[in-house]
C-alpha positions as CSV (number, residue, x, y, z in Angstrom):
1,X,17.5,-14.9,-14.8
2,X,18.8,-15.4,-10.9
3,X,16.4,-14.3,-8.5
4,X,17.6,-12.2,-5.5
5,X,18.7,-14.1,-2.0
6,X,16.2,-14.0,0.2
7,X,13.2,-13.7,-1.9
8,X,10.7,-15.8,-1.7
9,X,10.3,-16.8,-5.6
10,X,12.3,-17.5,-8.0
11,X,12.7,-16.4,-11.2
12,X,10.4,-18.5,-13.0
13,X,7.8,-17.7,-10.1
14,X,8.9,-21.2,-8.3
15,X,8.0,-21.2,-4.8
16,X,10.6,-21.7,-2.5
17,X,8.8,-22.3,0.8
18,X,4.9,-22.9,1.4
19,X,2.2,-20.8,0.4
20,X,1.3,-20.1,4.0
21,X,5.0,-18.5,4.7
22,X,5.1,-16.6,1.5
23,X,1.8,-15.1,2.2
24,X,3.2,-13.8,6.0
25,X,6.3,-12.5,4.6
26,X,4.9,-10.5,1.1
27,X,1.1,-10.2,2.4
28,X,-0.1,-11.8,-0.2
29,X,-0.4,-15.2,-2.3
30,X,2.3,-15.8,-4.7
31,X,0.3,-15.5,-7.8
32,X,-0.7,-11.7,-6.8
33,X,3.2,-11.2,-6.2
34,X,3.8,-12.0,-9.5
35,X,1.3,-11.0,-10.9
36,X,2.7,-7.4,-10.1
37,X,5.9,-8.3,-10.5
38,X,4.8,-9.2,-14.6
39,X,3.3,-6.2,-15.1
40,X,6.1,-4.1,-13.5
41,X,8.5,-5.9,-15.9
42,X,5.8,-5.5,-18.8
43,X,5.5,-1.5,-18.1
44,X,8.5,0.0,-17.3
45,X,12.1,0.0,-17.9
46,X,13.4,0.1,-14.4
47,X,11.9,-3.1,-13.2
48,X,13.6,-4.9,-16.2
49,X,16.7,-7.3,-15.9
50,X,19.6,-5.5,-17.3
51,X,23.3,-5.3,-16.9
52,X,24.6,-1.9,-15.7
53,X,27.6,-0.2,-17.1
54,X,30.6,-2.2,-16.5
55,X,28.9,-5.5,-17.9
56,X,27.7,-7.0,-14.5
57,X,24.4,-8.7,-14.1
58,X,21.9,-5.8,-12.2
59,X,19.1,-6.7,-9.8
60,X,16.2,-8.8,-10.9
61,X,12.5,-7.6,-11.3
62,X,12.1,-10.1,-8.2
63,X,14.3,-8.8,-6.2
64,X,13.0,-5.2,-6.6
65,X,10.0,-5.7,-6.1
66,X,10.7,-7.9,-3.1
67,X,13.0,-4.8,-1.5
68,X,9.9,-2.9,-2.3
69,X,6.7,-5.3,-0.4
70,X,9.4,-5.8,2.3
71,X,9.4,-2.1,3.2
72,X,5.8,-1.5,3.0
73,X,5.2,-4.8,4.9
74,X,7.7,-4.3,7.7
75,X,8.3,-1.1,7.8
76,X,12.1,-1.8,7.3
77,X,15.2,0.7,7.0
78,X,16.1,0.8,3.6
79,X,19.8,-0.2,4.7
80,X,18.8,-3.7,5.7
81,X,18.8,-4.8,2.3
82,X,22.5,-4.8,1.8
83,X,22.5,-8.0,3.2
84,X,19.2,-9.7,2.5
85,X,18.9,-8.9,-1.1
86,X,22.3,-7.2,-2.0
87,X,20.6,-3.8,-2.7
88,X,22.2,-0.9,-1.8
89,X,20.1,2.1,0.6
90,X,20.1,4.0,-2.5
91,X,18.5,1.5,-4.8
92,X,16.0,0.3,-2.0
93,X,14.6,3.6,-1.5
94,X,14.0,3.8,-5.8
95,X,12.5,0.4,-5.6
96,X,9.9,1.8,-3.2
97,X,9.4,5.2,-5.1
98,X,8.9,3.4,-8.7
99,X,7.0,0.0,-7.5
100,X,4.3,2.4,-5.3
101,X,4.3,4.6,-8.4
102,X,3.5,1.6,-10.7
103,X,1.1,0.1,-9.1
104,X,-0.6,3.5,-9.1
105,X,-0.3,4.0,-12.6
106,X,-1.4,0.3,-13.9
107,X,-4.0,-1.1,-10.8
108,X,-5.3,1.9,-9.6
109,X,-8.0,2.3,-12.2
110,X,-9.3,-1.2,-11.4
111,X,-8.6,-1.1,-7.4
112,X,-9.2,2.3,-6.7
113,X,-11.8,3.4,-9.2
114,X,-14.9,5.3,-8.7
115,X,-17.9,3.7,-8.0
116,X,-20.4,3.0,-10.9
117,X,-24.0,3.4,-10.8
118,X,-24.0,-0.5,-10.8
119,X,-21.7,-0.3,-7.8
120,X,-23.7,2.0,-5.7
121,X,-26.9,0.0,-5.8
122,X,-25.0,-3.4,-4.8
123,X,-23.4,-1.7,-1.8
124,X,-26.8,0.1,-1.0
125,X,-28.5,-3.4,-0.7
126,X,-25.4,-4.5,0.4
127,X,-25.3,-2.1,3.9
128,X,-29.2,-2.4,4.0
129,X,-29.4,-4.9,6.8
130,X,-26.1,-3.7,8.2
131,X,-27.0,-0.2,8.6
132,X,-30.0,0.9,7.4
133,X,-31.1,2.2,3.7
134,X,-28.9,4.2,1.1
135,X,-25.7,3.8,3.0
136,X,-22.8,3.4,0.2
137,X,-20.1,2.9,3.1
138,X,-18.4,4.3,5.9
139,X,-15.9,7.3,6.0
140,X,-13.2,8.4,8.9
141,X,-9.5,9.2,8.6
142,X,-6.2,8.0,9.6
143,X,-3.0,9.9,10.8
144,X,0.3,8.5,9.7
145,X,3.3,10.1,12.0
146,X,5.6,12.1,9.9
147,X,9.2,11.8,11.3
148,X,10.9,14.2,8.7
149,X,8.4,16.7,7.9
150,X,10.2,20.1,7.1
151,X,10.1,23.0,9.5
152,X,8.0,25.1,7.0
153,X,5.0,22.6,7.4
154,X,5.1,21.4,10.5
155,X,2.6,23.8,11.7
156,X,-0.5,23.2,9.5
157,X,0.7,19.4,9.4
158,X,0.7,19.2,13.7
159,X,-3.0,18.7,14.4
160,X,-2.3,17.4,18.0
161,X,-3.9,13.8,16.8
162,X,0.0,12.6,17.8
163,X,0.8,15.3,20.2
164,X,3.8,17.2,18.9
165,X,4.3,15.2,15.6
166,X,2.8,16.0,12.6
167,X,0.9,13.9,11.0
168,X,-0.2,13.0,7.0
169,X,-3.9,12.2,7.1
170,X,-5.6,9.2,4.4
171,X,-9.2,9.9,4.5
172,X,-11.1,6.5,3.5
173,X,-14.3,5.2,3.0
174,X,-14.7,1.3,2.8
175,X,-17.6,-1.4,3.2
176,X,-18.2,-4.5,5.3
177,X,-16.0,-6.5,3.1
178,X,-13.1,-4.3,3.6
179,X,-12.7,-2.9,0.2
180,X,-11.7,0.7,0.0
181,X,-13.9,2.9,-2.1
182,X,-12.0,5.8,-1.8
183,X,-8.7,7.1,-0.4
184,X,-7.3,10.4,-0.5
185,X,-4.9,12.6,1.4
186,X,-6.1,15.6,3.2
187,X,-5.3,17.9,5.6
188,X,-7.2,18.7,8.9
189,X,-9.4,21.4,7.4
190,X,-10.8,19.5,5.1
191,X,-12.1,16.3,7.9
192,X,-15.3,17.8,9.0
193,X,-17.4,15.4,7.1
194,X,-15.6,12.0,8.4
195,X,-16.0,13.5,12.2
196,X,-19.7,14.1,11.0
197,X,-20.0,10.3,10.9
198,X,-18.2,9.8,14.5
199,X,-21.8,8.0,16.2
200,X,-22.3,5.8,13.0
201,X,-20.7,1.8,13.1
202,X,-17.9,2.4,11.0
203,X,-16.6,-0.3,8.6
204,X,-13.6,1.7,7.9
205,X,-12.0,1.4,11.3
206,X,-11.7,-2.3,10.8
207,X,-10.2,-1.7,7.5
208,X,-7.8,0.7,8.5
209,X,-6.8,-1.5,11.1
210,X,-6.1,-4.1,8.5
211,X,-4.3,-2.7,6.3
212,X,-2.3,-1.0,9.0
213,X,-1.4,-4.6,10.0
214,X,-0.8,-5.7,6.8
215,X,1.4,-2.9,6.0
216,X,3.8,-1.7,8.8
217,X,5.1,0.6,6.9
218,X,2.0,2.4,8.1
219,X,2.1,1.9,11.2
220,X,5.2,3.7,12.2
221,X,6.8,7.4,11.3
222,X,7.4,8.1,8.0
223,X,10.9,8.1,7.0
224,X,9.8,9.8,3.7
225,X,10.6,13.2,3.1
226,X,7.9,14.6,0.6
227,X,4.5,14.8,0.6
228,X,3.9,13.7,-2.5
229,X,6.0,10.8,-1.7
230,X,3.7,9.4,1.2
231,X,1.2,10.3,-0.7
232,X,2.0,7.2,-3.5
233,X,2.9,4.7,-0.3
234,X,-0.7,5.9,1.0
235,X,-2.5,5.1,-2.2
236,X,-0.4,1.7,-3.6
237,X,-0.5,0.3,0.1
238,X,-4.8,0.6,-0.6
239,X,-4.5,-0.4,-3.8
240,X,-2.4,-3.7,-2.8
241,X,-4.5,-4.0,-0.1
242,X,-8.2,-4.1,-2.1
243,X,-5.9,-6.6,-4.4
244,X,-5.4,-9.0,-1.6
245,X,-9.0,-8.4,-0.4
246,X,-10.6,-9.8,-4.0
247,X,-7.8,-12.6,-4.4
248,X,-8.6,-14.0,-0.9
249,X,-12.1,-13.6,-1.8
250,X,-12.1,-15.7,-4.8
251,X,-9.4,-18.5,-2.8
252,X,-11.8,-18.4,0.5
């Protein structure tokens, strides 16, 4: 099976350039690629080689997951791929919507489960000398510009956070190690408790501002129409995210 131009792996999971550049470019080691990429291919149908209707070879597992991490990482137009990987705006934007909700559907109850009892006492003794005793973590909330929000919500979505624009807000709460507990998207009514915790150290600023780095896609407007939509970006982009934090753990 021929992987797509431009990506960074072949596909037999080859490396094509150092570890170092393939981590800058897909945010992550090669084996966590992949190791998304398998279960992708494992799970659903979409992500599967397959020839389309006329008999021609279709795109590679690679190559959409690769159109996928390349969006979230860089926050690229969806048209740029006609050239880099030979995927059409159409199928760039269904790479994004299937690969954020598959990594929902298979990581999410590993990388953004609940906390156990177990949980709660390690991260208890965990923040003790950091913050002081019973602290699980820390909890604030991000506001992600939404460029195409429809008229009939921009006025409980415009909160004045980005002047004008209205905004989709992740509410968070992560420890010192940069793993996010919890993520959810609210609205402004419901942020009372994060501003609550505005005079405590937060360990969730330095989170968000990691995984805002990691993933541009975050960074800027939202392209995305749908709330639901930004919604599954919001969530796989954390879940990816707390990924990258326990593989670098275990290389480090």
């Amino acid at each position: 099976m021929a992987s797509g131009s431009g990506s960074g792996a072949g596909s037999s999971g080859q490396l094509r350039f150092g570890d170092k550049i393939f981590k800058q470019r897909f945010r992550m080691y090669q084996n966590l690629f992949m190791r998304i990429v398998n279960a992708l291919e494992r799970q659903y149908k979409y992500f599967r080689f397959r020839e389309d209707v006329s008999g021609r070879p279709g795109h590679t597992p690679i190559q959409k997951c690769t159109a996928a991490i390349r969006q979230l990482a860089y926050g690229d137009a969806t048209d740029m791929f006609d050239e880099y990987l030979h995927i059409s705006e159409t199928t760039a934007r269904q790479c994004l919507k299937y690969f954020c909700q598959g990594v929902i559907e298979i990581f999410s109850e590993r990388y953004l489960r609940k906390p156990t009892p177990e949980d709660c006492q390690t991260l208890m003794d965990m923040h003790g000398n950091q913050h002081g005793p019973e602290m699980l973590g820390s909890i604030d909330c991000m506001h992600w510009e939404w460029k195409n929000c429809l008229t009939a919500w921009k006025g409980q979505c415009t909160t004045g956070f980005k002047g004008k624009n209205p905004t989709m807000i992740l509410e968070a709460i992560a420890d010192y190690r940069l793993w996010i507990w919890h993520a959810c998207p609210i609205d402004e009514k419901k942020i009372y408790f994060a501003q609550r915790q505005e005079e405590t150290r937060k360990d969730v600023e330095p989170a968000f501002g990691v995984l805002q780095a990691r993933w541009a896609a975050l960074n800027g407007p939202t392209r995305l129409w749908y709330p639901d939509c930004i919604a599954d970006v919001m969530y796989a982009c954390t879940i990816m995210h707390n990924m990258i934090v326990e593989d670098e753990s275990r290389t480090d």
